[in-house]
PyMOL Python script that loads the backbone (N, CA, C, O; Angstrom):
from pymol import cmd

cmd.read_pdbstr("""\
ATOM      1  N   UNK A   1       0.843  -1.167   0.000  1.00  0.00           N
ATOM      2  CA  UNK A   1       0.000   0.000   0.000  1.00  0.00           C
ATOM      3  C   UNK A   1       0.898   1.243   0.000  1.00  0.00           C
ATOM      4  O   UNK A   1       1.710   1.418   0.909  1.00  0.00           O
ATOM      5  N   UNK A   2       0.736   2.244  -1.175  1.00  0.00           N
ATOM      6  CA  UNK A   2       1.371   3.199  -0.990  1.00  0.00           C
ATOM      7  C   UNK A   2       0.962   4.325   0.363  1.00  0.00           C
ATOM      8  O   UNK A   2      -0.195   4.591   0.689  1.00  0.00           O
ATOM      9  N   UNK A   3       2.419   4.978   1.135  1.00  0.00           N
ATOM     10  CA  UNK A   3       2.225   5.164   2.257  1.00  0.00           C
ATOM     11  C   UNK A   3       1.391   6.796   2.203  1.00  0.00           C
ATOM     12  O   UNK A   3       0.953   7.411   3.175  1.00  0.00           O
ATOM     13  N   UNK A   4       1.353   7.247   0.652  1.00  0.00           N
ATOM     14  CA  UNK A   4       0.918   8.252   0.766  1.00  0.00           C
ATOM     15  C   UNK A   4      -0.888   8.419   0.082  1.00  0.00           C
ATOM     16  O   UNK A   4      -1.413   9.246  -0.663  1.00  0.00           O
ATOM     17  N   UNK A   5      -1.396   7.184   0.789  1.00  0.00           N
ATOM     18  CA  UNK A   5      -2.732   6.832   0.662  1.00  0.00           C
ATOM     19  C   UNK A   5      -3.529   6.366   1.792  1.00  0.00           C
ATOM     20  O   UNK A   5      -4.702   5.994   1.825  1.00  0.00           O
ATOM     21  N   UNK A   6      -2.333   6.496   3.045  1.00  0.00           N
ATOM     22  CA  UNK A   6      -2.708   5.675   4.528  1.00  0.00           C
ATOM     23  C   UNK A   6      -2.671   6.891   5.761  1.00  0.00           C
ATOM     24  O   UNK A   6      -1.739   7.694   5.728  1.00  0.00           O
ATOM     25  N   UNK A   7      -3.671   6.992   6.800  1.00  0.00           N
ATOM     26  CA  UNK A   7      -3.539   7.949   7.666  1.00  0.00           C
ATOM     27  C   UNK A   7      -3.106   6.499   8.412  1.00  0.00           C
ATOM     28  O   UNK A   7      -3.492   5.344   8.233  1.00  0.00           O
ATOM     29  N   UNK A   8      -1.802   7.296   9.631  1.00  0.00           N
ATOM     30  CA  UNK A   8      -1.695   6.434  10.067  1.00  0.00           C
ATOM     31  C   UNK A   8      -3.059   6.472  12.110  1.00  0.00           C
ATOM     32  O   UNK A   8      -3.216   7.469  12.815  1.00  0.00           O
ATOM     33  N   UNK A   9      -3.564   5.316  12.316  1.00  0.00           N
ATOM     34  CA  UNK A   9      -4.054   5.368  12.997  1.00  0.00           C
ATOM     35  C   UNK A   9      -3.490   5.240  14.808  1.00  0.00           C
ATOM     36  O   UNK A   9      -3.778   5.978  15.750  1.00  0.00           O
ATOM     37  N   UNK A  10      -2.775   4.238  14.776  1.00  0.00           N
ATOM     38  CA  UNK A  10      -1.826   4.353  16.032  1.00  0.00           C
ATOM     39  C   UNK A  10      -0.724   3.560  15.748  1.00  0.00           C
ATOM     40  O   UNK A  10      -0.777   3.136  14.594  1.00  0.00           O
ATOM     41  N   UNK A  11       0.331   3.174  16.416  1.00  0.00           N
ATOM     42  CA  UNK A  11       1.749   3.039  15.781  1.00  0.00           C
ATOM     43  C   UNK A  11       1.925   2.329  14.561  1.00  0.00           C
ATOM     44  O   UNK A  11       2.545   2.614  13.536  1.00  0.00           O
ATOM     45  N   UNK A  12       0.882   0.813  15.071  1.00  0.00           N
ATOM     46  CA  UNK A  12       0.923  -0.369  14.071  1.00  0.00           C
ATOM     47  C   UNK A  12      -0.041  -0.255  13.283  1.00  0.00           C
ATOM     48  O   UNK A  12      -0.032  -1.089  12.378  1.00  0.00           O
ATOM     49  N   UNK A  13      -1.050   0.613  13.280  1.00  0.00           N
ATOM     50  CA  UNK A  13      -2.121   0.536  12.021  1.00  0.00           C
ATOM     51  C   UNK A  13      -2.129   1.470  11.520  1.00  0.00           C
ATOM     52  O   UNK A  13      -1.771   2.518  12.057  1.00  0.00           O
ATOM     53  N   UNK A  14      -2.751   1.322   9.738  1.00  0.00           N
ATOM     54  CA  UNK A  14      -3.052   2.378   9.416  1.00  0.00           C
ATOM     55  C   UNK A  14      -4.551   2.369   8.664  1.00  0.00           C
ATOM     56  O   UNK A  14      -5.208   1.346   8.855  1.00  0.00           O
ATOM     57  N   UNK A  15      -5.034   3.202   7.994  1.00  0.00           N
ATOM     58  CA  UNK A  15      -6.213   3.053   7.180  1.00  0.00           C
ATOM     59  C   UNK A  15      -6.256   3.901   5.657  1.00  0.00           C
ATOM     60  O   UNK A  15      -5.743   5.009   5.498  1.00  0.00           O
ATOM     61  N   UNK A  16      -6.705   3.422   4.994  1.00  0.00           N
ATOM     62  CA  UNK A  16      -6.731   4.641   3.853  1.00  0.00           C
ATOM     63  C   UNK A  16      -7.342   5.934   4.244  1.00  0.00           C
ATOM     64  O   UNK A  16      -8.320   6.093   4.973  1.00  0.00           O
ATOM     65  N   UNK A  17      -6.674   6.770   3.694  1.00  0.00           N
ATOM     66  CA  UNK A  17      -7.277   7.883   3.767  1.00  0.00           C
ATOM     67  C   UNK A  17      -8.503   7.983   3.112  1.00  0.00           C
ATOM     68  O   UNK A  17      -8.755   7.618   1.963  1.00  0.00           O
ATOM     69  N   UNK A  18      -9.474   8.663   4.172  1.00  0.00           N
ATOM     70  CA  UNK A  18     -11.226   8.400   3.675  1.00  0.00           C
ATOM     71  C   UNK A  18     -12.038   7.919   4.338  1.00  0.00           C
ATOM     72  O   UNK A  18     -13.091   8.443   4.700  1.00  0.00           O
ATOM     73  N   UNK A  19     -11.468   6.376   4.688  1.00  0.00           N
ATOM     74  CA  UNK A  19     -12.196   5.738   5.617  1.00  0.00           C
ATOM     75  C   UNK A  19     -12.058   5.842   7.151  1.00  0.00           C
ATOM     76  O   UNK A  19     -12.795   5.305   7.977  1.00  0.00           O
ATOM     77  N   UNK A  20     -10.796   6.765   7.429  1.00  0.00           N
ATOM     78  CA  UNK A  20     -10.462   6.819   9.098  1.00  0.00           C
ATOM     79  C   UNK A  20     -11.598   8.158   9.530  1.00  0.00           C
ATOM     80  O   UNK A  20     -11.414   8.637  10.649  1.00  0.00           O
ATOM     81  N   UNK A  21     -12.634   8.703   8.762  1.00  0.00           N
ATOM     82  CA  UNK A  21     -13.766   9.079   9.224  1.00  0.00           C
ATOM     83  C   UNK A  21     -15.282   8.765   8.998  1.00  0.00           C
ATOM     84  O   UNK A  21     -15.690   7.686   8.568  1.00  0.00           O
ATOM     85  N   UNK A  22     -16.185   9.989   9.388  1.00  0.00           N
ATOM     86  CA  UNK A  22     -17.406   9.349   8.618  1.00  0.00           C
ATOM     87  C   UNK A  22     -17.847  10.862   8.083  1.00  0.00           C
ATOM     88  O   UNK A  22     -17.779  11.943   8.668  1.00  0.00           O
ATOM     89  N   UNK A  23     -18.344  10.518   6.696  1.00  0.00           N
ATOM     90  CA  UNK A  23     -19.038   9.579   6.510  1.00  0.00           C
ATOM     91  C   UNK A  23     -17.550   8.960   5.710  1.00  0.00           C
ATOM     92  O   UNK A  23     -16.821   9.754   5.116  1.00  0.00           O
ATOM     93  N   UNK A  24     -17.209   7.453   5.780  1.00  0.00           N
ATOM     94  CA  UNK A  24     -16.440   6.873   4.947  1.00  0.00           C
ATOM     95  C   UNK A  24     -16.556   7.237   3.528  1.00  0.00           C
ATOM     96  O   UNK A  24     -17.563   7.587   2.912  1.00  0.00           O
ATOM     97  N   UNK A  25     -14.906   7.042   2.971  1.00  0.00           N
ATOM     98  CA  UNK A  25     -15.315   7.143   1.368  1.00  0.00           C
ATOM     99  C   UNK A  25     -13.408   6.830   1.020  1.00  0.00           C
ATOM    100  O   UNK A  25     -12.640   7.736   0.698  1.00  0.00           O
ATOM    101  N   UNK A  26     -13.131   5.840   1.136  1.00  0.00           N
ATOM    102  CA  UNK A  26     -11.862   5.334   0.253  1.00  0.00           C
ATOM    103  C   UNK A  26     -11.564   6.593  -0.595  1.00  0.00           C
ATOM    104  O   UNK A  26     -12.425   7.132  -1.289  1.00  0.00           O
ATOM    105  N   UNK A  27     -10.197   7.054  -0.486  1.00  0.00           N
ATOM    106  CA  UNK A  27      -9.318   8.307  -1.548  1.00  0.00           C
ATOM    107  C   UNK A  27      -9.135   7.411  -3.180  1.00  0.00           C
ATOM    108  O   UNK A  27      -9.024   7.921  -4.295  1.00  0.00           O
ATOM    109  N   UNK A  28      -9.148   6.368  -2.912  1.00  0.00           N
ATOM    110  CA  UNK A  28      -8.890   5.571  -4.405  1.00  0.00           C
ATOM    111  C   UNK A  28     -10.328   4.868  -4.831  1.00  0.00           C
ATOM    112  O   UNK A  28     -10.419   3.832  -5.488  1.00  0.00           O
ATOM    113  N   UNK A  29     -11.524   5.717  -4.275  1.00  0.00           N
ATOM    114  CA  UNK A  29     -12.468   4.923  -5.374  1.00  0.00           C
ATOM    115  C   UNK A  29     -13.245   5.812  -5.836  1.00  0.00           C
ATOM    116  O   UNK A  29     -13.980   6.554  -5.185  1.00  0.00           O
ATOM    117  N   UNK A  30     -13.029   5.737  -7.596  1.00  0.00           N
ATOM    118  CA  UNK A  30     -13.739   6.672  -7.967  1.00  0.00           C
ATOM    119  C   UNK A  30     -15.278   6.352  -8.640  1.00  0.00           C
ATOM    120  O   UNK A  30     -15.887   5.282  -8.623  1.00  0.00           O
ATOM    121  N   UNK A  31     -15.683   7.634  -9.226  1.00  0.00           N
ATOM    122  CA  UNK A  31     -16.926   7.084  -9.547  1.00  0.00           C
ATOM    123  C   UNK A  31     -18.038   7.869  -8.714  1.00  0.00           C
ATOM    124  O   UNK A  31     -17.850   8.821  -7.957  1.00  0.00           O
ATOM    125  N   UNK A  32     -19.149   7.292  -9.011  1.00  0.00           N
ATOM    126  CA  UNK A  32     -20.367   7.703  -8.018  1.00  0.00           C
ATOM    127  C   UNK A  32     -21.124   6.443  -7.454  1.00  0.00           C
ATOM    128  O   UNK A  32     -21.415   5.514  -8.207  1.00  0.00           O
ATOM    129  N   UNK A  33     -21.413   6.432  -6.219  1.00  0.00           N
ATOM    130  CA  UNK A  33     -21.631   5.007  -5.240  1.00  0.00           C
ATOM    131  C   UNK A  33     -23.152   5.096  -5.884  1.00  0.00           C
ATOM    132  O   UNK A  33     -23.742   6.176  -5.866  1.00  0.00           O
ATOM    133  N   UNK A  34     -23.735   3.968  -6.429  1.00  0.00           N
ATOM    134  CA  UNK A  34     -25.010   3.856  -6.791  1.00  0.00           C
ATOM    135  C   UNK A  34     -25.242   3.918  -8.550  1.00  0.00           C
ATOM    136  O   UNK A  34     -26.155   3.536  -9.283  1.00  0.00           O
ATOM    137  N   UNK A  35     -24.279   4.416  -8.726  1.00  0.00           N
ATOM    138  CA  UNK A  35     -24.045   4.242 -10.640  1.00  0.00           C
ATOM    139  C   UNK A  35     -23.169   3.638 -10.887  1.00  0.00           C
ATOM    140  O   UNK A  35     -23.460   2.547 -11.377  1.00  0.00           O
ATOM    141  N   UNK A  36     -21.571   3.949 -10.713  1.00  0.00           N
ATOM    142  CA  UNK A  36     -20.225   3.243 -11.087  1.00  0.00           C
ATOM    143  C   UNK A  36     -19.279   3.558 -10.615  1.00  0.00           C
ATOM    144  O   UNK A  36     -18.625   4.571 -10.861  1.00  0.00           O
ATOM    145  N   UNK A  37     -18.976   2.377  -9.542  1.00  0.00           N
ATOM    146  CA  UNK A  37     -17.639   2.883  -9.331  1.00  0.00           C
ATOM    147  C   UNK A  37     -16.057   1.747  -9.754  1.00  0.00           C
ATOM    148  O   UNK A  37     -16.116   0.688 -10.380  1.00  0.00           O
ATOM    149  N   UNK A  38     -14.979   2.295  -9.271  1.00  0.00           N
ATOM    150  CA  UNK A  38     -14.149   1.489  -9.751  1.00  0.00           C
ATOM    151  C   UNK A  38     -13.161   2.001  -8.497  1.00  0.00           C
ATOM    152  O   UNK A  38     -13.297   3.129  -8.023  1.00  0.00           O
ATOM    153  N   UNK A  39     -12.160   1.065  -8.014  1.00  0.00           N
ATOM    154  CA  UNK A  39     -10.883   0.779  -7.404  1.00  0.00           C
ATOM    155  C   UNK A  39     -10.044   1.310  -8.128  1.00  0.00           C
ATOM    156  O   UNK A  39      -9.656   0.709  -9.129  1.00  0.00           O
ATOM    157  N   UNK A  40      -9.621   2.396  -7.848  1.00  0.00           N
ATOM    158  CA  UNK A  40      -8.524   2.826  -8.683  1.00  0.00           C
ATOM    159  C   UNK A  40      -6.747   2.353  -8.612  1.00  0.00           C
ATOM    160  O   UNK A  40      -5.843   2.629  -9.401  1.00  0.00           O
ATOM    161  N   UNK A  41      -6.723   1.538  -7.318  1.00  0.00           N
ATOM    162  CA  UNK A  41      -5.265   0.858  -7.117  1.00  0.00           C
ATOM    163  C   UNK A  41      -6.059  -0.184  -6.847  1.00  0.00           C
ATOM    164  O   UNK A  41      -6.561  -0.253  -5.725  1.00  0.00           O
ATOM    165  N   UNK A  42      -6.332  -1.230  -7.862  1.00  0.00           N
ATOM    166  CA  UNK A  42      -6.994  -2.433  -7.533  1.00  0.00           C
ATOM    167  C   UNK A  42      -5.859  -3.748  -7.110  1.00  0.00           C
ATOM    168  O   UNK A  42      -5.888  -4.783  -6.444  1.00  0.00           O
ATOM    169  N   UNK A  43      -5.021  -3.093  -7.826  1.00  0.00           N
ATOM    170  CA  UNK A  43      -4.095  -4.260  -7.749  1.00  0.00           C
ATOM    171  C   UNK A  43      -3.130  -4.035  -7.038  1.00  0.00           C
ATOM    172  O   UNK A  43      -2.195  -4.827  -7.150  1.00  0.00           O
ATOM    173  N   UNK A  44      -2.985  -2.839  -6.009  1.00  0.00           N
ATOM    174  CA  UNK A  44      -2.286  -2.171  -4.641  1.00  0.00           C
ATOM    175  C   UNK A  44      -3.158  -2.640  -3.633  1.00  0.00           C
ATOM    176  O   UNK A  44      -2.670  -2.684  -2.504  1.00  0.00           O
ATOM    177  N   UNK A  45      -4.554  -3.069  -3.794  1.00  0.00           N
ATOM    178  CA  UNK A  45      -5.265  -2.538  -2.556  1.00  0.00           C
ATOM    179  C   UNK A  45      -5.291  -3.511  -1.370  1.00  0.00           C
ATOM    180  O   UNK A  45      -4.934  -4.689  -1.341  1.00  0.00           O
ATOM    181  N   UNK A  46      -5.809  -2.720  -0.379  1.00  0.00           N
ATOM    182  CA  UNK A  46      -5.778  -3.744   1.166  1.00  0.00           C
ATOM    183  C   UNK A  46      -5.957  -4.791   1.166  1.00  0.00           C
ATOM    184  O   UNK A  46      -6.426  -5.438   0.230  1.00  0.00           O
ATOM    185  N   UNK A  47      -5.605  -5.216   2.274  1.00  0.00           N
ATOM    186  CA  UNK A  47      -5.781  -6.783   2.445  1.00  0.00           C
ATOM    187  C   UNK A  47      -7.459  -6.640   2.850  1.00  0.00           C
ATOM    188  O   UNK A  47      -8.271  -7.513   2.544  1.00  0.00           O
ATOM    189  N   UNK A  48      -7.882  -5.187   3.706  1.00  0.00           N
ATOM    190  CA  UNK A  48      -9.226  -5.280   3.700  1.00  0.00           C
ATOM    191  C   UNK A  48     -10.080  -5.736   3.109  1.00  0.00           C
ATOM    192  O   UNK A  48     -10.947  -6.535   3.462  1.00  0.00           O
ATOM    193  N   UNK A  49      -9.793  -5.000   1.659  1.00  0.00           N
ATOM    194  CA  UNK A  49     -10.324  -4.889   0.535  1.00  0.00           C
ATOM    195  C   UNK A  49     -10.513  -5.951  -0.104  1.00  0.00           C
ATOM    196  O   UNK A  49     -11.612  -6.156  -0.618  1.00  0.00           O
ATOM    197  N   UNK A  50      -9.356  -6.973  -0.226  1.00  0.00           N
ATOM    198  CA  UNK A  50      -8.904  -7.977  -0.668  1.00  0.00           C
ATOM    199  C   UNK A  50      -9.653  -9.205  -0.230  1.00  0.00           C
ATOM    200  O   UNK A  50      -9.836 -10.175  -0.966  1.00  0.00           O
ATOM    201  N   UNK A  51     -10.206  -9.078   1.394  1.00  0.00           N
ATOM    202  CA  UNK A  51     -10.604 -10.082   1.793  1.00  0.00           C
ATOM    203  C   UNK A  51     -11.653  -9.493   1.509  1.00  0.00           C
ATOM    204  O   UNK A  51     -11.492  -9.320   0.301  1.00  0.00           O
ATOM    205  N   UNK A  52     -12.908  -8.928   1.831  1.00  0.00           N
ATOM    206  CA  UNK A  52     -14.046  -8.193   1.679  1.00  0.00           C
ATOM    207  C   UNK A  52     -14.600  -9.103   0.341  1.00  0.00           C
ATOM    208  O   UNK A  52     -13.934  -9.091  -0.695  1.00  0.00           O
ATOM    209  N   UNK A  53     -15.485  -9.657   0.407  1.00  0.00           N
ATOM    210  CA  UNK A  53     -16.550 -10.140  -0.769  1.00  0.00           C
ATOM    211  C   UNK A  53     -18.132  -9.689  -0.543  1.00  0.00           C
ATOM    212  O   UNK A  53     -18.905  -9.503   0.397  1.00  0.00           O
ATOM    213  N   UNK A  54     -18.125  -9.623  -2.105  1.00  0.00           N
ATOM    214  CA  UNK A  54     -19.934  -8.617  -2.078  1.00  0.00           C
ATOM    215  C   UNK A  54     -20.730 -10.266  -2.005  1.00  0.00           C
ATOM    216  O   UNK A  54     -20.387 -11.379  -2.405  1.00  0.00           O
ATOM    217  N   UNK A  55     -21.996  -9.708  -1.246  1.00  0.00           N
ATOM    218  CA  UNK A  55     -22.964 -11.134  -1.349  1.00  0.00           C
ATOM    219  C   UNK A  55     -22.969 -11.692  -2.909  1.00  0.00           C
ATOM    220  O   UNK A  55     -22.934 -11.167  -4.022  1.00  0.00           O
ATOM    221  N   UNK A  56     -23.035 -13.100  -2.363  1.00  0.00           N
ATOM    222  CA  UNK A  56     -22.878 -13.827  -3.301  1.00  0.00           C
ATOM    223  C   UNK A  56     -21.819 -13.721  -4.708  1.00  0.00           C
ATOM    224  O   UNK A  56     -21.899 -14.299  -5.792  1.00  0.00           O
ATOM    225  N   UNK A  57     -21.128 -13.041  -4.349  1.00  0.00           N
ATOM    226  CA  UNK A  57     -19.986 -13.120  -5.181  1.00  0.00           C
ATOM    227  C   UNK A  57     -18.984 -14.440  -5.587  1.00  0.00           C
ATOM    228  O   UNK A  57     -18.246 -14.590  -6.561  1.00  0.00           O
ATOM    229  N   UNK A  58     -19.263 -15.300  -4.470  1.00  0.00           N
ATOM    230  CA  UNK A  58     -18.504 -16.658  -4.310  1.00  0.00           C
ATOM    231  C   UNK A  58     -19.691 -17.862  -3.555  1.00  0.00           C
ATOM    232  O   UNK A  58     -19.423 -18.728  -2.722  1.00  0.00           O
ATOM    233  N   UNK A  59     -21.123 -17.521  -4.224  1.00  0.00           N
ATOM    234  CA  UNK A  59     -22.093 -17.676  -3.883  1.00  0.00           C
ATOM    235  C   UNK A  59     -22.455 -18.096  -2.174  1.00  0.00           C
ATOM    236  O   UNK A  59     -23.238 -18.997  -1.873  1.00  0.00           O
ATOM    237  N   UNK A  60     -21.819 -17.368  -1.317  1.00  0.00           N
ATOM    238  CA  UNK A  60     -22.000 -17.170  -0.130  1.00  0.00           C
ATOM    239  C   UNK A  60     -22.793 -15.512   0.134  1.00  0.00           C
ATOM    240  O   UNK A  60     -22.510 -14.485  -0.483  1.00  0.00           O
ATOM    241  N   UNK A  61     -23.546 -15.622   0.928  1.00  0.00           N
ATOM    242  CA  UNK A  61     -24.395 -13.925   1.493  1.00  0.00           C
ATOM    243  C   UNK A  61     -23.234 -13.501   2.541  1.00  0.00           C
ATOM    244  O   UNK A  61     -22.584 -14.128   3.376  1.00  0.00           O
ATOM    245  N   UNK A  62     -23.271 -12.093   2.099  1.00  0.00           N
ATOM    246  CA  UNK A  62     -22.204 -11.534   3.071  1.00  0.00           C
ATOM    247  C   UNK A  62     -22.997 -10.270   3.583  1.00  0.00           C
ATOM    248  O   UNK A  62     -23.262  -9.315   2.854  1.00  0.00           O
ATOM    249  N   UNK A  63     -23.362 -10.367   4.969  1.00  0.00           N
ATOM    250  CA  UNK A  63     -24.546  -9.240   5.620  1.00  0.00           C
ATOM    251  C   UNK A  63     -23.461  -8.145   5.708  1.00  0.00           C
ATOM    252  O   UNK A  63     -24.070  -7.081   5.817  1.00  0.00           O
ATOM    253  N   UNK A  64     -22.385  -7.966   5.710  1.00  0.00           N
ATOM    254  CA  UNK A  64     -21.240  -6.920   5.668  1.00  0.00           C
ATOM    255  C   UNK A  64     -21.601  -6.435   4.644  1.00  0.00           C
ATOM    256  O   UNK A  64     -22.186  -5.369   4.839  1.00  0.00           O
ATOM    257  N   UNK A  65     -21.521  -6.740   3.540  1.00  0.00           N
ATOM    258  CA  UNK A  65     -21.810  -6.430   2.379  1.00  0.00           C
ATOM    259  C   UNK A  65     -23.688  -5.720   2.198  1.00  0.00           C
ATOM    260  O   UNK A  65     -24.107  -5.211   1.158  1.00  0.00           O
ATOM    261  N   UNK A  66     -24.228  -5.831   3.043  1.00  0.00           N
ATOM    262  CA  UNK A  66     -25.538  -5.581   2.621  1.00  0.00           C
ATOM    263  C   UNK A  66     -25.673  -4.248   3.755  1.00  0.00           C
ATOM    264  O   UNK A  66     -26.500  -3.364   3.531  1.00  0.00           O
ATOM    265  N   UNK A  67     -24.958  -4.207   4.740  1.00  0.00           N
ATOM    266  CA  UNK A  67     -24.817  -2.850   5.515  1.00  0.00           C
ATOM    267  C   UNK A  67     -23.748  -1.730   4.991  1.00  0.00           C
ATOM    268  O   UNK A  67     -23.483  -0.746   5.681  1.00  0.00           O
ATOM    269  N   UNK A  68     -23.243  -1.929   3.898  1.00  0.00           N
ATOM    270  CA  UNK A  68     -22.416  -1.198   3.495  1.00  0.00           C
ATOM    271  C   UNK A  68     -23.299  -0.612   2.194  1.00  0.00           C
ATOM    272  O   UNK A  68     -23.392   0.589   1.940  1.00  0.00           O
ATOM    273  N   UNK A  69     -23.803  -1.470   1.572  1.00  0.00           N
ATOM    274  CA  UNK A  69     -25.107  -0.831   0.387  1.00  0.00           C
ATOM    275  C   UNK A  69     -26.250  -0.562   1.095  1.00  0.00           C
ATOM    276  O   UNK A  69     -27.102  -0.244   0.265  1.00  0.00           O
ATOM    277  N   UNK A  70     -26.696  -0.526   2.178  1.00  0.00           N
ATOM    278  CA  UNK A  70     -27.633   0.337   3.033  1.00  0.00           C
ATOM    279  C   UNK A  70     -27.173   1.305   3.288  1.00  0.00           C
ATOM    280  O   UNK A  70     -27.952   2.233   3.068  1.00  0.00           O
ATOM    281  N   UNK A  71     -26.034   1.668   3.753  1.00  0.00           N
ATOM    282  CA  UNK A  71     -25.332   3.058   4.067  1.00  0.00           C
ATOM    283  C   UNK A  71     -25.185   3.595   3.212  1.00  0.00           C
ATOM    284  O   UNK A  71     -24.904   4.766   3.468  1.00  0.00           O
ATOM    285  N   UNK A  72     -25.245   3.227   1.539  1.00  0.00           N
ATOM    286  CA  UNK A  72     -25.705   4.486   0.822  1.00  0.00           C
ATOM    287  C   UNK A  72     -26.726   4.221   0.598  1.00  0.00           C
ATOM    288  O   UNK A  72     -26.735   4.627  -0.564  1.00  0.00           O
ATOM    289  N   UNK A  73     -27.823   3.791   0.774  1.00  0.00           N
ATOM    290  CA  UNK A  73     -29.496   3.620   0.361  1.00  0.00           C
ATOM    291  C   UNK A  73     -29.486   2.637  -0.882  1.00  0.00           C
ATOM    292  O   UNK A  73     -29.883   2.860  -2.026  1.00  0.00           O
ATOM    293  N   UNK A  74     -28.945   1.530  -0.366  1.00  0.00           N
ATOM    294  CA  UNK A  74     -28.859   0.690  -1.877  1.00  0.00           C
ATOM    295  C   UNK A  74     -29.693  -0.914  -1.131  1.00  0.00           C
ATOM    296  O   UNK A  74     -30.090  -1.262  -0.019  1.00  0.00           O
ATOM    297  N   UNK A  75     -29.642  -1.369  -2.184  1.00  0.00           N
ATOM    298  CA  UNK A  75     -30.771  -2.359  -2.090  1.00  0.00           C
ATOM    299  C   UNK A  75     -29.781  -3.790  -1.573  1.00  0.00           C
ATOM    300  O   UNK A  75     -28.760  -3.914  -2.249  1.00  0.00           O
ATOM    301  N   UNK A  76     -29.955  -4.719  -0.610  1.00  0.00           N
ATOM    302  CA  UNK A  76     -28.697  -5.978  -0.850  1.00  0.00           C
ATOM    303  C   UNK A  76     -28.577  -6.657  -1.999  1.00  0.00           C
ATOM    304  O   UNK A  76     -29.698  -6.929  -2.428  1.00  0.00           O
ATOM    305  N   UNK A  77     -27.840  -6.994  -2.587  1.00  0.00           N
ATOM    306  CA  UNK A  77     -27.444  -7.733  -3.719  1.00  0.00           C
ATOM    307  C   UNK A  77     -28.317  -9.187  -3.985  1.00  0.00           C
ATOM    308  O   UNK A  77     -28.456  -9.989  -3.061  1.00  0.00           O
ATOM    309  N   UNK A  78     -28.731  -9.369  -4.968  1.00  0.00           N
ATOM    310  CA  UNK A  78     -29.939 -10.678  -4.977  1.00  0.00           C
ATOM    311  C   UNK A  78     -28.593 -11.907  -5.448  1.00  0.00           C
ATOM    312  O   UNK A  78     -27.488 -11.531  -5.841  1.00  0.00           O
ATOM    313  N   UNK A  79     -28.880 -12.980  -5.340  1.00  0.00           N
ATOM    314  CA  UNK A  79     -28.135 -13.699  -5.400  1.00  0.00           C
ATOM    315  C   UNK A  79     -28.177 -13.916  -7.170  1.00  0.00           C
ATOM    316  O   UNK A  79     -29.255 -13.960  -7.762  1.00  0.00           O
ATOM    317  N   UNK A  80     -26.973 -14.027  -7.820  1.00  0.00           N
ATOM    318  CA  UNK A  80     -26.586 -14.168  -9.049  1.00  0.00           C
ATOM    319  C   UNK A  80     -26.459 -12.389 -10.030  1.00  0.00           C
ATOM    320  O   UNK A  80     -26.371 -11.953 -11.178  1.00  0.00           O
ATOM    321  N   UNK A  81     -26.527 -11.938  -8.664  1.00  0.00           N
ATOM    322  CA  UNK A  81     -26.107 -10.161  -9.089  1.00  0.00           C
ATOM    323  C   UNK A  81     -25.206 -10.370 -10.271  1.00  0.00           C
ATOM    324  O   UNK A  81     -25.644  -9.619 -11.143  1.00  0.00           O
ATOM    325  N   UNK A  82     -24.216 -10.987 -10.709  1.00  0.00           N
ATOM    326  CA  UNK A  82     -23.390 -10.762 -11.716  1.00  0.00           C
ATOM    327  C   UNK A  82     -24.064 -10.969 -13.319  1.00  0.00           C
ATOM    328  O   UNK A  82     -23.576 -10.311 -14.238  1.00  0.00           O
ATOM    329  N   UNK A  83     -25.157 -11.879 -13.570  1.00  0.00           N
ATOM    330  CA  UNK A  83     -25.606 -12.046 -14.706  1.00  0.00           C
ATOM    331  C   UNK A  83     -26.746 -10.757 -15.225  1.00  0.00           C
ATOM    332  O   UNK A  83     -26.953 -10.475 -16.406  1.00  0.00           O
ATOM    333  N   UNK A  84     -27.504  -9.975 -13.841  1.00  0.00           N
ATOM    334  CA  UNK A  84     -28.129  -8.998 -14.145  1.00  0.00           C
ATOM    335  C   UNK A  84     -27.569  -7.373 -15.079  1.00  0.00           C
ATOM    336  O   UNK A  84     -26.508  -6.811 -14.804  1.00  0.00           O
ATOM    337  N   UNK A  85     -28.326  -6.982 -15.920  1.00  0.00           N
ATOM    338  CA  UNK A  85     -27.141  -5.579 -16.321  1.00  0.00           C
ATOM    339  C   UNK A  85     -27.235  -4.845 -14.899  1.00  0.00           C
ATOM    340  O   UNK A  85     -27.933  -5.127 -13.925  1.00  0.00           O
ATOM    341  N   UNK A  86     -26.250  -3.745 -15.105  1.00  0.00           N
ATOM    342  CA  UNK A  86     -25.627  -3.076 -13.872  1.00  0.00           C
ATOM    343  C   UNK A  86     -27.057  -1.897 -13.320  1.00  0.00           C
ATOM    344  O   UNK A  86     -27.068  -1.254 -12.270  1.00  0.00           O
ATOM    345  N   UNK A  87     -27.926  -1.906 -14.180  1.00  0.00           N
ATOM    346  CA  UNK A  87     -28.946  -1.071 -13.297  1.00  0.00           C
ATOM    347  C   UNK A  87     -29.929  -1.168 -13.016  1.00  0.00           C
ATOM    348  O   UNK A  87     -30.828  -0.343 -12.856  1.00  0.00           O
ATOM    349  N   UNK A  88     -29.847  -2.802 -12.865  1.00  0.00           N
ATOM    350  CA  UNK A  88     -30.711  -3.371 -11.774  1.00  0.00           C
ATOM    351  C   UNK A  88     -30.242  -3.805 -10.538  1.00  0.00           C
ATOM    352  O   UNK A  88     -30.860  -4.183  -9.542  1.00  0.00           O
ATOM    353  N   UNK A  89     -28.993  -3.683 -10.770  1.00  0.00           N
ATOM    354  CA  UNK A  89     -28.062  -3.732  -9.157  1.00  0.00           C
ATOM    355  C   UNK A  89     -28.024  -2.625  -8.389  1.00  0.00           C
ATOM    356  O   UNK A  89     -28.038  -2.635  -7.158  1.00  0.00           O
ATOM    357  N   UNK A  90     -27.960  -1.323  -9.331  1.00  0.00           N
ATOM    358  CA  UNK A  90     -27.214  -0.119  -8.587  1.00  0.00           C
ATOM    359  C   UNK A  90     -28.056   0.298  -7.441  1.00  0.00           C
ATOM    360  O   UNK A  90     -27.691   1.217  -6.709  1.00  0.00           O
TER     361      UNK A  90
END
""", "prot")
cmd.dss("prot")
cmd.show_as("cartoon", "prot")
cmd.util.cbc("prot")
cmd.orient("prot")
């Protein structure tokens, strides 16, 4: 992780800058939450990030995932979200 994308939080942690407040919002994701967004260091990004799966993405429900699209007023993901076009997800 580049270090000039991380607030550091106390000695041993840090967080991206964005998310160490509220309302959260990652410095590397662009886009608009509810139309399109994209990871802009996708292939830098956290291990957070990294571990983090959207419901049914690996056809498991992830309620993490469904409080994080409530916090922007979004609907939870129906299972097989990937075959639908994108604006019936958003």
């Amino acid at each position: 992780m580049p270090d000039e994308l991380v607030a550091q939080i106390t000695p041993s942690r840090v967080a991206m800058i964005g998310t160490d407040r509220k309302p959260a919002r990652c410095m590397s994701l662009a886009g608009e939450v509810g139309s399109a967004v994209a990871c802009t260091i996708y292939d830098k990004r956290s291990s957070t990030c990294r571990e983090f799966e959207a419901s049914w993405e690996n056809g498991e429900h992830n309620p993490d995932c469904d409080k994080a699209r409530a916090a922007h007023g979004l609907p939870p993901l129906p299972p097989h979200w990937n075959d639908l076009p994108l604006e019936r997800i958003a």
